[in-house]
N, C-alpha and C positions, 0 to 999 in steps of 0.2 A: 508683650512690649515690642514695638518697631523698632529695634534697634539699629536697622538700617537708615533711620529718617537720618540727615543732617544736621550737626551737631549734637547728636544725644550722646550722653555723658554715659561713659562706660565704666569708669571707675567712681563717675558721680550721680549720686541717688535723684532718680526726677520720676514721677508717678508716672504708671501703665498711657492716663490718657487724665485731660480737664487740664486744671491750676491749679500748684501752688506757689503758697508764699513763706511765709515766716515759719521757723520748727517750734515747735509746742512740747509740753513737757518731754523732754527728753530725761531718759533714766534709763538705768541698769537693773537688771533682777532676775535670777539664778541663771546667769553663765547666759544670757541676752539681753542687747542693747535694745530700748524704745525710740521710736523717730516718729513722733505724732508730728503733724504738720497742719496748716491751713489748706484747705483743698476745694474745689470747686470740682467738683465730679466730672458735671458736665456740660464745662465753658472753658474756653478757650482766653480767656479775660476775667479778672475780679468777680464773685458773685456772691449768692448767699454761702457763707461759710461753713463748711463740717471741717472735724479734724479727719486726715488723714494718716494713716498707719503703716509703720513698716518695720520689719522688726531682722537684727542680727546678732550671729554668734558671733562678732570680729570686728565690727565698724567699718569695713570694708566690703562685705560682702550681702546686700540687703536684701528682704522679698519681702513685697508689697503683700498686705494685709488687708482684711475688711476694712470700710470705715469707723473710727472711733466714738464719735460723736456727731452725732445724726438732726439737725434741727425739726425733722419729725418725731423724734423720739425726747430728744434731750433739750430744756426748756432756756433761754436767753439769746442774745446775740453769742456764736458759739467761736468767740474771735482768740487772739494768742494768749498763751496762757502756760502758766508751768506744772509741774509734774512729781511727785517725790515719793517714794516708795515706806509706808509707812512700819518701819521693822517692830517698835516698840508698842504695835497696837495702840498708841495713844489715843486713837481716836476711838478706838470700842467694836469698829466696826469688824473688826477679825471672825467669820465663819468656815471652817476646811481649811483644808491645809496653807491655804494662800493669805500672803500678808498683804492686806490694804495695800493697794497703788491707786493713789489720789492726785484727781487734777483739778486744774482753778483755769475759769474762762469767764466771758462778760463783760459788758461793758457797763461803768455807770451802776457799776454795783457788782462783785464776785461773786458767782454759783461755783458749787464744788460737784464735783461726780466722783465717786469710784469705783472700784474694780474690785473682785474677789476671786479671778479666775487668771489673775498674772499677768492684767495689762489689755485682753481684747474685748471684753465689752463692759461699760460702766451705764450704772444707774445714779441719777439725779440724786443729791442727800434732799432731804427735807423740801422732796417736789419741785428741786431746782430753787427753794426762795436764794434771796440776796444773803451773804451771813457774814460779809463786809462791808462796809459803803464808804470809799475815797471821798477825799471833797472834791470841789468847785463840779464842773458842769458836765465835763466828759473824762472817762476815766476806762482805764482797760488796761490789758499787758499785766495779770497780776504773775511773781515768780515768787515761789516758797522753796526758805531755806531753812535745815537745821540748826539751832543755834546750841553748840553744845555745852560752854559755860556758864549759860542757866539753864540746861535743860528745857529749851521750848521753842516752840516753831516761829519763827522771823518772813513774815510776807513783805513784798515791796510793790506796788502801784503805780505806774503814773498815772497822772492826773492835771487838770490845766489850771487848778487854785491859785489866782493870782500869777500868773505866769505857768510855764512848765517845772515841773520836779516830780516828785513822788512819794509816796505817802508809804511809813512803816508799822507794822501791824503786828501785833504778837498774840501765843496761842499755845497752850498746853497741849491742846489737842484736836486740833484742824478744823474745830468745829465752832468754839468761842473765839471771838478775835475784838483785840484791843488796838484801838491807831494812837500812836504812840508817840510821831517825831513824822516832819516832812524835813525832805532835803529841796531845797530850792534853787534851780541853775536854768537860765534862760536857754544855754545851751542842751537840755537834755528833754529828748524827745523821743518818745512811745518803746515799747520793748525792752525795759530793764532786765539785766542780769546782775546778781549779787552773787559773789564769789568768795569765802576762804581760802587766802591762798600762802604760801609758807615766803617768807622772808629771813634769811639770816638764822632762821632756828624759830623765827614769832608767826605767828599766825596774825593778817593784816586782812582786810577784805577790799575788794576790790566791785567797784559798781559801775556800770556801763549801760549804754544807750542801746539803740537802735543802731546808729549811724558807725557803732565800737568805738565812742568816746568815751573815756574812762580815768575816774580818778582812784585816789587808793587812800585810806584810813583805816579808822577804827570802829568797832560796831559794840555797843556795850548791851546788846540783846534789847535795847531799847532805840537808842540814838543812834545815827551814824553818822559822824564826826572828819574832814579831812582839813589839811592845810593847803590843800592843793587850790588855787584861783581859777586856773584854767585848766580845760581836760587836756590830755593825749587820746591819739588814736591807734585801734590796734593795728586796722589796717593803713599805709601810706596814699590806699585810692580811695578814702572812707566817700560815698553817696548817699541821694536819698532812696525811700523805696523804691523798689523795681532797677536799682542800680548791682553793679556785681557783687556786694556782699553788704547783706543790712542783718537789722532782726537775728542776731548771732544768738547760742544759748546754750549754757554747760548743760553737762551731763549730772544727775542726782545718781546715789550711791554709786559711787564712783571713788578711787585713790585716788584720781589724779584729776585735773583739769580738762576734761575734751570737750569741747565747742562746735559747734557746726550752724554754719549762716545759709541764709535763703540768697541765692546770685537771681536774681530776677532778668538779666539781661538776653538770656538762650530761651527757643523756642521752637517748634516742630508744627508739623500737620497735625497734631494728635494733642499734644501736652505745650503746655507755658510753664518755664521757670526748672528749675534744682538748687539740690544742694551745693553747699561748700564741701569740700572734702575735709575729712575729719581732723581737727589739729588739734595736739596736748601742747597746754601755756604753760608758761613758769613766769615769778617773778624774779629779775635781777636787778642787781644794782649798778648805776650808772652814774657819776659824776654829777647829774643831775635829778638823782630820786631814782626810785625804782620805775622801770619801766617793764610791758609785758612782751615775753617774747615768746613766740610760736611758731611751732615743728609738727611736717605732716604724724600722725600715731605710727609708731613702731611698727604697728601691724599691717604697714604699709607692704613689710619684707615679704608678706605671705605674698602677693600677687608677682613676685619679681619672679624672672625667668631668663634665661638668654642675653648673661649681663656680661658684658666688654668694660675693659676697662685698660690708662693708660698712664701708668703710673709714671712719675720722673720723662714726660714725653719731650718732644721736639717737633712743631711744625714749622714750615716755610709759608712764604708768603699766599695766598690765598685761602679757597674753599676745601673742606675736608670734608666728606661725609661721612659722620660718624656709623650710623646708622639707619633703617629704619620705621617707620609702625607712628602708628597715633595715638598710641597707650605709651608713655615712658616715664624715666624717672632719670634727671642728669642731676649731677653734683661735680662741681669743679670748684676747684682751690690751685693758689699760688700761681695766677697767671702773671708773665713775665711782662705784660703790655695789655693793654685792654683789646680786648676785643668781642666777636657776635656769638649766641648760639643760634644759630638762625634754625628756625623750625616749620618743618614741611612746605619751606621755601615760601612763606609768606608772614612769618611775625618774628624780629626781630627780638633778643633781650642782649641786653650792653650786660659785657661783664668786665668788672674795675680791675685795675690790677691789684693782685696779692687778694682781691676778694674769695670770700667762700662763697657762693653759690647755689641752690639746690633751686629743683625745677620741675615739676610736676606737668604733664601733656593728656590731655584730654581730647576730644574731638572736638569741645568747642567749648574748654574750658582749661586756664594756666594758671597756677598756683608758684610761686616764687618766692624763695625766701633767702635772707641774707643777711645773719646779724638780725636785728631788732625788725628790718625792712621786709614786711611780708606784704605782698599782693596778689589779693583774691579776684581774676577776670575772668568775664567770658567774653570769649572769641571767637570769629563766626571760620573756623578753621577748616571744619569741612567742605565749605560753600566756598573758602578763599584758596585752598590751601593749591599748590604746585607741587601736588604729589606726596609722599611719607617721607620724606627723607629728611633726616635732622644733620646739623651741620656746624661744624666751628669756620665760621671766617675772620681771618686778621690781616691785616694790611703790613707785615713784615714777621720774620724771625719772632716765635711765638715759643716761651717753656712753661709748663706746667708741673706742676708736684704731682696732682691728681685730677684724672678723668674717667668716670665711672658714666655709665648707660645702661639702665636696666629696661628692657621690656618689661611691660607689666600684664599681665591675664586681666580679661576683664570682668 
């Protein structure tokens, strides 16, 4: 890996060398994380698609893998797709010690592949045939989820029948599958994620785009049902492909919620595109319905080192330099007056008063979060930046409750 190019993400996963784009079955399974991706081996720009592989102990800390899925080896258009680790053998396919890890890709019709060796090489089921079919004319992005109060598996589709929406499919055992209900929304375009996610003590599901538009309802293992008219988004800079965070995708067997998007905007001599950095959602409630809010993953602490901090502070009028490096991690709360964190002297972030804060530094990639307000960017920081140095400026008498800077290892 060139880690010296400009702007390559150090705390954010972006393949040795080629293209990617969207994450593909993402899953867990015995004490490692799966990060399949769309990848173009070797281009520099969109091409024929394999998946690409990366696998960790932490979510933080990734190595690139062989390729997953191979369009010499493995039969269909080999485009995004989801991924779910099959514990209960339901599909039959269990030989050695290893439990089924089964994925879905294709367009204009679902092939399944899986794995008997924990995720690094799968075989075509049933010669790669079709063993779904969406309607209307183009179809891809299929994602499978558990459904546990009937016991069966729940796939979602888009598809262009009649408009955009996506087709729901159900299946004892990954291998027969029944379409069942479409959801129908002009707004909702390519790369569904389906979600369980806990509300109040109830389990509600949450379904989203490409783009991280999302509504929230109910799923009866057949239908999925909301009151919601129009979506929300999760990020506040929501774009299209190739913008800073699209194609977003939970993680399967998994406790909690973690999501990781394709940022399409950064680029090298070697490599096009990364990842988002790893965030766990929750649902909360807000005066106005639940909405989804997200926090970089806990195991964000393992990379910290060399942390300052500035409790109950006091500055004067101008520039402070807190510190600095192009790996960090800022959190500030209870500013007396608004003011900058300005970073490596060439990208500003406004912080409100009495806001909370937090701030993730990359080389060519900021993650910000704040209350419900999270923004997923890349920034061309290495090619722009005026040096490491991170900084608070304010235009008068500035109090703060708390000021934390963490270095982060990359």
């Amino acid at each position: 890996m060139t880690a010296a190019e400009p702007n390559r993400g150090l705390i954010h996963f972006s393949p040795r060398s080629g293209w990617m784009n969207d994450p593909n079955g993402l899953l867990h399974y015995r004490g490692t994380y799966h990060f399949y991706f769309q990848h173009a081996p070797g281009s520099l720009v969109w091409d024929t698609m394999h998946w690409g592989h990366a696998t960790s102990p932490d979510l933080v800390r990734w190595t690139e893998q062989p390729i997953a899925l191979d369009p010499a080896i493995h039969p269909g258009d080999l485009w995004s797709g989801g991924g779910v680790v099959d514990l209960r053998n339901t599909s039959g396919l269990k030989s050695g010690d290893h439990d089924p890890i089964v994925v879905f890709s294709g367009t204009q019709g679902v092939r399944m592949f899986y794995s008997l060796d924990g995720g690094f090489t799968f075989t075509p089921y049933d010669g790669g045939r079709v063993i779904a079919q969406p309607s209307g004319r183009e179809s891809r992005d299929p994602k499978v989820v558990w459904h546990e109060p009937t016991g069966q598996w729940a796939m979602v589709v888009w598809s262009d029948a009649d408009g955009n929406g996506v087709d729901f499919f159900v299946s004892p055992d990954l291998l027969q599958w029944e379409r069942t209900s479409r959801y129908a929304a002009g707004w909702f375009f390519e790369c569904p994620d389906f979600t369980p996610m806990d509300l109040d003590g109830e389990t509600v599901w949450v379904l989203r785009d490409a783009r991280g538009s999302y509504v929230v309802g109910a799923f009866d293992g057949r239908t999925f049902t909301t009151a919601w008219t129009s979506p929300q988004t999760i990020t506040t800079n929501p774009g299209a492909a190739g913008s800073d965070y699209y194609a977003a995708q939970s993680f399967d067997n998994v406790d909690r919620t973690v999501t990781m998007a394709w940022q399409g905007g950064n680029h090298g001599a070697t490599w096009t595109g990364n990842a988002s950095f790893p965030v766990e959602q929750e649902l909360v409630g807000t005066p106005d319905g639940p909405r989804v809010l997200s926090r970089p993953v806990d195991e964000i602490r393992t990379l910290r080192h060399d942390t300052q901090s500035w409790p109950e502070a006091t500055f004067s009028a101008g520039t402070h330099v807190l510190g600095e490096g192009c790996t960090a991690e800022l959190e500030i709360a209870g500013a007396s007056r608004a003011c900058t964190l300005r970073i490596r002297g060439c990208f500003d972030v406004p912080v409100a008063p009495d806001e909370t804060l937090r701030l993730l530094v990359d080389r060519g990639q900021l993650a910000v979060f704040s209350g419900l307000d999270y923004r997923c960017l890349n920034v061309d920081l290495d090619r722009r930046a005026a040096g490491d140095e991170i900084a608070l400026v304010t235009d008068g008498p500035l109090r703060v409750s708390s000021l934390v800077l963490h270095q982060l290892r990359p």
